[in-house]
TITORSE-315682 format. One record per residue (C-alpha): residue in one letter; x, y, z. Coordinates in steps of 0.05 Angstrom, whole numbers. Each point is the difference from the previous one (the first is absolute). Example, Ala and Ser with C-alpha at 12.3 -4.5 7.8 and 13.67 -1.06 7.14 Angstrom:
a, 246, -90, 156 $
s, 27, 69, -13 $
//
This chain:
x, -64, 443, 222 $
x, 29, 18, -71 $
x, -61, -46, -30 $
x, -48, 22, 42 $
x, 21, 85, -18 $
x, -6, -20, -82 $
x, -63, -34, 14 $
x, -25, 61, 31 $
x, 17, 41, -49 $
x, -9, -33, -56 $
x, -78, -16, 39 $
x, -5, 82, -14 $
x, 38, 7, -58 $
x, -51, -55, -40 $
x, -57, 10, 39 $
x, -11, -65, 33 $
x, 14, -33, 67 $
x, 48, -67, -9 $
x, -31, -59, 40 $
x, 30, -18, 62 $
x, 14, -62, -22 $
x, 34, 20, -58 $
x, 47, 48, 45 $
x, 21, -52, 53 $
x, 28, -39, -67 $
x, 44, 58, -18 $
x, 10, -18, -69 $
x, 58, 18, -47 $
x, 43, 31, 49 $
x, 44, -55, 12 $
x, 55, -19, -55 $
x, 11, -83, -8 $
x, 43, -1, -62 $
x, 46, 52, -31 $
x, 44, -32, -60 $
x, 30, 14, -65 $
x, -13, -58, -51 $
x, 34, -37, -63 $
x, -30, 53, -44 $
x, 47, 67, -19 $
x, -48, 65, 2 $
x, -43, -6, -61 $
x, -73, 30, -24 $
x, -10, -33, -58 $
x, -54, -41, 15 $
x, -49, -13, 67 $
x, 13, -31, 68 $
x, -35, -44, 41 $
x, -4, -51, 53 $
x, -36, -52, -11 $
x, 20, -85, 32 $
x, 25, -20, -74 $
x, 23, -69, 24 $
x, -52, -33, 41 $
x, 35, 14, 69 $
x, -47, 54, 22 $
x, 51, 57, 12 $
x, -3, 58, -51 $
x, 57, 0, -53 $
x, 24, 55, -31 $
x, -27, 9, -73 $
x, 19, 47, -59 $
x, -35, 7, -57 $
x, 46, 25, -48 $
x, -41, 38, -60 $
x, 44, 37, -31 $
x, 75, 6, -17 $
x, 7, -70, 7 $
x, 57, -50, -30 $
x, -48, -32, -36 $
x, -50, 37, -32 $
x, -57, -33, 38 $
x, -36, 5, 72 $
x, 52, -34, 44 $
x, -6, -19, 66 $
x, 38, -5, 61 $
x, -10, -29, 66 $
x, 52, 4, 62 $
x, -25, -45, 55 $
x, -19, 20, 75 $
x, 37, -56, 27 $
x, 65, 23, -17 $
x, -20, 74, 20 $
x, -6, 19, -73 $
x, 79, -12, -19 $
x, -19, -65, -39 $
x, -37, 2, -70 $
x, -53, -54, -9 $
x, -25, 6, -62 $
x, 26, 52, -71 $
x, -37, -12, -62 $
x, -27, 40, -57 $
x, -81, -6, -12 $
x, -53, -9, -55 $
x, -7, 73, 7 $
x, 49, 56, -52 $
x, 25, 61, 38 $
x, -67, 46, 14 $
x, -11, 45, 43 $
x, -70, 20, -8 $
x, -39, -21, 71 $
x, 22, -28, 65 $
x, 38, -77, 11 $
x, -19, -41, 55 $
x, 12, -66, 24 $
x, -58, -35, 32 $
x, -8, -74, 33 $
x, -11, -52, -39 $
x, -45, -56, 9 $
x, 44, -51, -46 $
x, 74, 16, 30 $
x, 41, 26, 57 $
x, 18, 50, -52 $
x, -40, 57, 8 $
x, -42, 26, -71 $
x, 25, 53, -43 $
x, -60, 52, -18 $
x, 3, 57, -47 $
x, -53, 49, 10 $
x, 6, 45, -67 $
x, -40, 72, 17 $
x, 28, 39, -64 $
x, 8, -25, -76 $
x, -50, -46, -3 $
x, -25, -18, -67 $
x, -71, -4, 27 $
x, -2, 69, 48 $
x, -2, -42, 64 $
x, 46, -24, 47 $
x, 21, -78, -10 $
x, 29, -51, 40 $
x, 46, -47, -15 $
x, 30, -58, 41 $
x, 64, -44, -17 $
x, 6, -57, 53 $
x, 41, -14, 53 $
x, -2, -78, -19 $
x, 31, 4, -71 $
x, 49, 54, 34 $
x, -35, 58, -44 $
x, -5, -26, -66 $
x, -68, -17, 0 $
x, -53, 49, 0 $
x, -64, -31, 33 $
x, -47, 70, -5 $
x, -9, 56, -52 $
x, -56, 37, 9 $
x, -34, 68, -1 $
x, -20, 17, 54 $
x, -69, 53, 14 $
x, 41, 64, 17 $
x, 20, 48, -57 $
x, 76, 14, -14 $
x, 5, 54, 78 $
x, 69, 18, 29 $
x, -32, 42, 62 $
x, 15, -41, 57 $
x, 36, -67, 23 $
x, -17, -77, -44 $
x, 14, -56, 42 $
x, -24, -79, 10 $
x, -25, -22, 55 $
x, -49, -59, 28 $
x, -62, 41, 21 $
x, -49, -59, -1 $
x, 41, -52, 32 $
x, -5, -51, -65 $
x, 84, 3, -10 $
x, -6, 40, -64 $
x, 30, 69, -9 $
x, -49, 41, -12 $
x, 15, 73, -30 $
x, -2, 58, 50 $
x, 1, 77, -19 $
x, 8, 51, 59 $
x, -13, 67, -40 $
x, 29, 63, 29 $
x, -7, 52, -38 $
x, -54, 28, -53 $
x, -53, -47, 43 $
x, -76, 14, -1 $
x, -12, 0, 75 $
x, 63, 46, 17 $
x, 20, -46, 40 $
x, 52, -67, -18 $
x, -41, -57, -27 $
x, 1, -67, 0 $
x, -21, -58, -57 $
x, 10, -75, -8 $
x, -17, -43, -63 $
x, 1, -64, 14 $
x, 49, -62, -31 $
x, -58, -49, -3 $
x, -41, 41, -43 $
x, 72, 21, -51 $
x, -2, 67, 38 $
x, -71, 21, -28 $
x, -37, 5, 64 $
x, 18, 52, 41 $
x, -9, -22, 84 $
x, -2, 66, 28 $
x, 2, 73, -32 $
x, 6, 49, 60 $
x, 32, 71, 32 $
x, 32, -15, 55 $
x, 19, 42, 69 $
x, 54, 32, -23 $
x, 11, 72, -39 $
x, 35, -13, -78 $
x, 74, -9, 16 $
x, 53, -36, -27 $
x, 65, 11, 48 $
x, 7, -73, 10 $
x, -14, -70, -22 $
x, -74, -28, -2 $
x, -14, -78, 13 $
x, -59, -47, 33 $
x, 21, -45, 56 $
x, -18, -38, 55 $
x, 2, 44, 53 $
x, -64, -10, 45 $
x, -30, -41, -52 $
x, 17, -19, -74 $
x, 5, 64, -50 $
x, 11, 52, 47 $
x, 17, 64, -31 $
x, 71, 18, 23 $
x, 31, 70, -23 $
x, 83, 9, 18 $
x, 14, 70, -10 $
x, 77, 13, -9 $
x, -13, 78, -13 $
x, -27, 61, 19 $
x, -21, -34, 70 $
x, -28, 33, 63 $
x, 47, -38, 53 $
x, 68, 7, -44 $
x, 6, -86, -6 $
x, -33, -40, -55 $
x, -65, -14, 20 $
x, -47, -55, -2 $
x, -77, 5, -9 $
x, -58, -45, 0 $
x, -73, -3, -18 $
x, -37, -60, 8 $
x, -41, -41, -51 $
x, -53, -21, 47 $
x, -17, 75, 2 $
x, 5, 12, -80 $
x, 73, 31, 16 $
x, -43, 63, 38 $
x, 30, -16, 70 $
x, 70, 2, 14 $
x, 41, -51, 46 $
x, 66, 29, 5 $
x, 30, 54, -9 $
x, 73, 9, 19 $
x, 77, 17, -12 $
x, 59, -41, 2 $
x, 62, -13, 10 $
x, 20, 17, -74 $
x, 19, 73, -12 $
x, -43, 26, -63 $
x, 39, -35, -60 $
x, -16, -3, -76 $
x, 61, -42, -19 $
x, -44, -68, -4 $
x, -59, -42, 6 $
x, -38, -8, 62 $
x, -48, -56, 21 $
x, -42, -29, 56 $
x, 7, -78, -1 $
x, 13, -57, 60 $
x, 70, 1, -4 $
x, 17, -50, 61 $
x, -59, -31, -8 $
x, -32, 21, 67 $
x, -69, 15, -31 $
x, 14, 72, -3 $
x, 22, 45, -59 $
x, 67, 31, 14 $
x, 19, 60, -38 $
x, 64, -11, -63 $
x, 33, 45, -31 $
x, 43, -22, -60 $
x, 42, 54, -7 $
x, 37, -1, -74 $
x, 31, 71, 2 $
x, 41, 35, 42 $
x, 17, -57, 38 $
x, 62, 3, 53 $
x, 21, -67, -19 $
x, 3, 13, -74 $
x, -52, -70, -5 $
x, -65, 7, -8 $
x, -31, 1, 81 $
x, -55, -38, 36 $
x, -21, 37, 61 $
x, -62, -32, 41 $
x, -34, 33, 60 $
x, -55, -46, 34 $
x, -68, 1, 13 $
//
C-alpha cells in the first residue's frame, strides 16, 4: 500500500504513469543491509563499491585524495565478505595529492583489482578534461592511459566512467546539469576505443536542469540507463530514484519512486546489483553523521 501511495504520487508529481510491472517489484523500499564498517567517518576522498577481489560482491573502496599520510592517491579497500570490518588492500598510488576532477575505480580487464581512473575537469594544461588510468595489476603504480580527451575543461554537471558500448573499456560520461543548451540535463559519452575523441551520444534528456542528487548510467531495463537519485528537495519526502531509458534517447521515463531512505546529504548514493539478483539495489555510503561513529553502508533492494 505504502509503494503503491508514492507511486501515485510521485506518477503526478513527475508527470508519468510507473509501469505495472515496475510497481508489483516495489523497489527500494525494503532495507537488506545496514552496517558500520572498518573506516572512522572521513571525507577526504570518494567512496565506492565496486567487487575489488574477484569474488563478485561489492567491496568497500576509498579513494583517499587528499590529507593523506603519504602525500599521494592512496587507496583503501575493506572487503564485503567480512561485512566491511576487514581491510583488503592500503597503498599509496602513482598519483600526488590533487584534487582537481572526480576518482573512480573501474573493472579491469587484467586483475581482480578493479582500475584506478582520474578524470581531471579543471587545471588542465591543454583546456580539456584528461583521463588518466593507474592499474589495478601493478597495484597503482603504473599508469596505462593519459590522454585528452574531446571535452573542454566544464565543472557543470557529474564526470563518471562507465561501459556504454559493451567493449569493457571505461568510457568517459558527463551528465551536465546546469548552464545546458537544451534546458534540460544532458547526456555525452566519448568513447575509450577512440582515447575519448569520439563522442557516442550528445543529447537533452527528460528531465528539467537539476542537480539535488547523484547522476550515473546503469543497467536498469537495458545497459546505460539514465538513473537520477535525488536526496533533496524531493516531492515524496524519501530519496528518490528516477529513470529514463536509453532505448528512448533518455526521453521516456521507467521509474519514478521514493524509498525507504529519508532525504540525506551525508553520503554517496548509487544504483548497483548488490546481491547479485540481476537487479540494482539502492546504497548509500553514508561518511557523516553516522550513529555508529564508522563510516555506514545502508542497502535497500530493487
Amino acid at each position: 500500500m505504502l509503494f503503491k501511495q508514492l507511486a501515485l504520487f510521485s506518477s503526478v508529481v513527475f508527470g508519468s504513469v510507473i509501469p505495472n510491472k515496475i510497481e508489483k517489484r516495489a523497489p527500494y523500499q525494503t532495507r537488506i543491509l545496514d552496517t558500520g564498517t572498518t573506516f572512522a567517518q572521513e571525507n577526504n576522498g570518494w567512496w565506492q563499491l565496486i567487487d575489488a577481489n574477484g569474488d563478485g560482491k561489492p567491496d568497500l573502496a576509498y579513494i583517499k585524495n587528499k590529507n593523506t599520510g603519504t602525500g599521494y592517491v592512496e587507496v583503501h579497500i575493506a572487503s564485503s565478505s567480512s561485512n566491511f570490518q576487514t581491510r583488503i588492500l592500503e597503498v599509496p598510488t602513482t598519483f600526488t595529492q590533487e584534487d582537481n576532477g572526480t576518482w573512480r575505480l573501474f573493472k579491469s580487464s587484467s586483475s581482480n583489482l578493479p582500475d584506478l581512473v582520474y578524470i581531471k575537469t579543471q587545471n588542465t594544461p591543454s583546456g580539456y578534461v584528461e583521463v588518466h588510468i593507474a592499474s589495478g595489476a601493478s597495484t597503482y603504480k603504473t599508469r596505462t592511459v593519459e590522454v585528452v580527451a574531446t571535452f573542454a575543461n566544464e565543472q557543470d554537471g557529474q564526470w563518471n566512467v562507465y561501459d556504454y558500448d559493451g567493449d569493457g573499456k571505461p568510457d568517459l560520461v558527463f551528465i551536465k546539469t546546469s548552464n545546458t543548451g537544451t534546458g534540460t540535463d544532458e547526456v555525452f559519452v566519448a568513447s575509450a576505443t577512440s582515447n575519448y575523441q569520439t563522442r557516442l551520444i550528445s543529447t537533452g534528456t527528460t528531465f528539467t536542469v537539476e542537480n539535488n542528487g547523484f547522476w550515473q548510467l546503469g543497467s536498469y531495463s537495458a545497459n546505460g540507463d539514465l538513473i537520477y537519485i535525488k536526496d533533496v528537495n524531493t516531492g515524496t519526502g524519501t530519496t528518490e530514484v528516477h529513470i529514463a531509458s536509453r532505448a528512448s534517447g533518455y526521453q521516456t521515463r521507467l521509474l519514478d519512486v521514493g524509498s525507504t531512505f529519508t532525504q540525506e546529504q551525508n553520503g554517496f548514493w548509487q544504483l548497483i546489483d548488490f546481491n547479485a539478483d540481476g537487479k540494482l539495489d539502492l546504497t548509500y555510503i553514508k561518511y557523516q553523521n553516522t550513529g555508529t561513529g564508522t563510516v555506514e553502508v545502508h542497502v535497500a533492494s530493487g
